[in-house]
C-alpha positions in Angstrom: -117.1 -38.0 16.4 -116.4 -35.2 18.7 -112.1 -33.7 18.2 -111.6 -35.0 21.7 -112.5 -38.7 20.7 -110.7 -38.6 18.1 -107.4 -37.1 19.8 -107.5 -39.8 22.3 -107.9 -42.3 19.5 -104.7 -41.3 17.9 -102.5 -40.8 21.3 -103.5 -44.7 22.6 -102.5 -45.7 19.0 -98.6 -44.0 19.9 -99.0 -45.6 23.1 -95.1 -47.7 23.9 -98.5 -50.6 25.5 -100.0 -50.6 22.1 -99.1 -53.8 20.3 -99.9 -52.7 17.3 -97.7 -49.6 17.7 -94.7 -52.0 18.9 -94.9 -53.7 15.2 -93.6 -50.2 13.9 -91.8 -48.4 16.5 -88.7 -50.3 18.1 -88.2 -47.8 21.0 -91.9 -48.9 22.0 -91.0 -52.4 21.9 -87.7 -51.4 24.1 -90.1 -49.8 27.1 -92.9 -52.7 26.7 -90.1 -55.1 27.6 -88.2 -52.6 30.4 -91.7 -52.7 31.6 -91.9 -56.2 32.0 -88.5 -56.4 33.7 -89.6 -54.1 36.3 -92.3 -56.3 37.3 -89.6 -58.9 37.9 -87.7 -56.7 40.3 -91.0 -56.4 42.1 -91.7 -60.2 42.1 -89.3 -61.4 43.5 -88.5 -58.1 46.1 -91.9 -59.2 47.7 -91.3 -63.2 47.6 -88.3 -61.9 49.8 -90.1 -59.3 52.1 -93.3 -62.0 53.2 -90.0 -64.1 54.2 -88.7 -61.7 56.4 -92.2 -60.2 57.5 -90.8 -57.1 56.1 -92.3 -54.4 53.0 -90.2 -54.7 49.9 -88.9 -50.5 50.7 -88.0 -51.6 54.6 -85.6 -54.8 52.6 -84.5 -52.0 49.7 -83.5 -49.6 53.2 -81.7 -52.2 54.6 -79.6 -53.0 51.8 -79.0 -49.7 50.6 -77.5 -49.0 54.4 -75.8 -51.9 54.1 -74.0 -51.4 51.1 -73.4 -47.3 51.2 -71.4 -44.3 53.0 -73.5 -43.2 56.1 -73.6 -39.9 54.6 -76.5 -40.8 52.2 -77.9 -43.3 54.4 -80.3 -40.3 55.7 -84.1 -40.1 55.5 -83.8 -36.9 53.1 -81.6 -39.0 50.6 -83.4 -42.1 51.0 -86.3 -40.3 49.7 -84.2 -39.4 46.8 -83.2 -42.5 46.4 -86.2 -44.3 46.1 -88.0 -41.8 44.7 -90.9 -41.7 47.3 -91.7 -39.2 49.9 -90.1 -38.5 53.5 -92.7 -39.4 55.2 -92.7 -42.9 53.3 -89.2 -42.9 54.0 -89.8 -41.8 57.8 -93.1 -44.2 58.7 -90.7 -47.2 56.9 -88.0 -46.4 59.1 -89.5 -46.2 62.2 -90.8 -50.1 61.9 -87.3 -50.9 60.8 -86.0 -49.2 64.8 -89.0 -50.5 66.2 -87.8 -54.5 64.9 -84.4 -53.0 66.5 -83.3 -53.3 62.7 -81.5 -50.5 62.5 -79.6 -47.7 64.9 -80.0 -43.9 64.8 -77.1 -42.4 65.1 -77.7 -38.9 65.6 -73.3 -37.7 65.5 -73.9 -35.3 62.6 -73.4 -31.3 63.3 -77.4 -31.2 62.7 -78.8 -32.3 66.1 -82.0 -32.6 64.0 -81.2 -34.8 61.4 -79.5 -38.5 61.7 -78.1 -41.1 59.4 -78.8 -44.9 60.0 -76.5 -47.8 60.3 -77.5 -51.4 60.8 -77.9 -53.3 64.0 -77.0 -57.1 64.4 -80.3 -57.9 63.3 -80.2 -55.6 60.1 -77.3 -56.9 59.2 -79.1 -60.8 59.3 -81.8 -59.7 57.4 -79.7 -58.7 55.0 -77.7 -61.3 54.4 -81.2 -63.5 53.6 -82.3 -60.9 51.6 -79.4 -58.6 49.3 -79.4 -61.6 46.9 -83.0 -61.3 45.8 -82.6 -60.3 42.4 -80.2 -63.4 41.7 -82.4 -64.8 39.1 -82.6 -61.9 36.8 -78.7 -62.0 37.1 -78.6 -65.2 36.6 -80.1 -65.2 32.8 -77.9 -61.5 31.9 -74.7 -63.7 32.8 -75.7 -66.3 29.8 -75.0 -63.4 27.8 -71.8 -63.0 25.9 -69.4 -60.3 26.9 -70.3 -58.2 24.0 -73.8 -58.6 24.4 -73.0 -57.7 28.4 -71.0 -54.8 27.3 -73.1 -53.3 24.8 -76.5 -54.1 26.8 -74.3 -52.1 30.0 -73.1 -48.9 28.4 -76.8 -48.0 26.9 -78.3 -48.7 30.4 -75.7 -46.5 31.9 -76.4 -44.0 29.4 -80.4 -44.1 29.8 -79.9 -43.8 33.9 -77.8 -39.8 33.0 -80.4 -38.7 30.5 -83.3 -39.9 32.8 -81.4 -37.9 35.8 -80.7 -34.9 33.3 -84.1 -34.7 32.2 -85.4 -35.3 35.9 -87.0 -37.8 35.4 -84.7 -39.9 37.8 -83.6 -38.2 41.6 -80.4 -39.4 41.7 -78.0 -41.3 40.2 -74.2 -41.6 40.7 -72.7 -42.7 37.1 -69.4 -41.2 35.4 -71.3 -39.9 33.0 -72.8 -37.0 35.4 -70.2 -37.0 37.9 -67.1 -34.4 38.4 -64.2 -36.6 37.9 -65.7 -37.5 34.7 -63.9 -36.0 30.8 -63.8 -36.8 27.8 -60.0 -37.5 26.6 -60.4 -37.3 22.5 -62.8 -39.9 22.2 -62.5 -41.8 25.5 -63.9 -42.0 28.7 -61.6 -40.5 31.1 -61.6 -40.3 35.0 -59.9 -37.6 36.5 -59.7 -38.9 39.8 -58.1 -42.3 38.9 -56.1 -40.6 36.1 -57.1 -43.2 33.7 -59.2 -43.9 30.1 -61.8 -45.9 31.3 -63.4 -48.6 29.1 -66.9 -48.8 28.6 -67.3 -51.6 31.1 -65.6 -49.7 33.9 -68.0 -46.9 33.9 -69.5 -46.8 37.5 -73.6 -47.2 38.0 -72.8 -46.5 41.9 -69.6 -44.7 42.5 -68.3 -44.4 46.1 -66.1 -41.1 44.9 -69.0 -39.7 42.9 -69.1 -35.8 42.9 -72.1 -34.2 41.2 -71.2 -32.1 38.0 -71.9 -28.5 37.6 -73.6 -27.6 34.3 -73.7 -24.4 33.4 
């Protein structure tokens, strides 16, 4: 068999899709699942958007306008965001003016570039729409607060060393953000002046600063 064959052979055997591999490697078993959650997100994203006559990235827009500082609501950080192009960004957000969805406002010191805040409208289709991952939360709150807790703080952990390893654009957690130290063995915000505990570190942090690393 020729060495190329057999290469491939061994790699689909280490493959995180292999169930045979998932019997012997937990962190396998871990991305199989987070796998499978994902296609929840995207389930019920589109049972929302054929609603609403609307693609699942013109509701996640919406929402994310709806919910952040006009500063980031721009097509270059929405790209970020989402982790798609500008042009994606761009062609998504010109149907979303064109439905009178959403208004340009063109303010900034950069005649060339504008942020995006919602219209009436927008702001309808959003309130039919910002709850469409309710089910999911729905079954994490059966969970008991330690299970909450302890499921929270490795998420918020993977989301910085995806982002570190750049894997993820963008993320806004305590973990990479200025404000954040580490007092002895706590977390510690600088900018509240506080220890924080585990469940208080921020996914989505209004105040969030980007950390230098040398």
């Amino acid at each position: 068999m020729p060495i190329k064959l057999i290469l491939i052979g061994f790699f689909m055997k280490e493959s995180a899709f292999n169930p045979k591999h998932q019997e012997v490697n937990i962190s396998s078993k871990i991305v199989a699942g987070m796998e499978r959650i994902s296609e929840v997100f995207k389930i019920l994203l589109w049972e929302k958007a054929k609603l609403v006559g609307l693609s699942p990235i013109q509701i996640q827009i919406l929402i994310f306008v709806a919910f952040h500082n006009r500063n980031l609501c721009n097509v270059s950080h929405l790209a970020k965001e989402f982790n798609v192009t500008k042009p994606t960004i761009s062609d998504a957000i010109k149907v979303l003016d064109k439905k009178k969805l959403i208004i340009k406002d063109f303010s900034s010191s950069d005649s060339r570039s504008y942020s995006i805040v919602l219209s009436e409208l927008g702001t309808d289709i959003v309130a039919q729409t910002y709850d469409f991952s309710n089910p999911l939360k729905k079954q994490i709150d059966n969970f008991s607060p330690n299970e909450l807790e302890s499921l929270f703080e490795t998420i918020s952990h993977l989301i910085y060393k995806l982002n570190r390893n750049g894997i993820l654009n963008v993320q806004r957690t305590c973990y990479g953000c200025t404000f954040y130290k580490k007092n002895n063995e706590s977390d510690y915000c600088t900018l509240l002046e506080k220890d924080l505990l585990s469940k208080e570190i921020r996914l989505d942090c209004p105040e969030y600063e980007e950390k230098t690393h040398n």
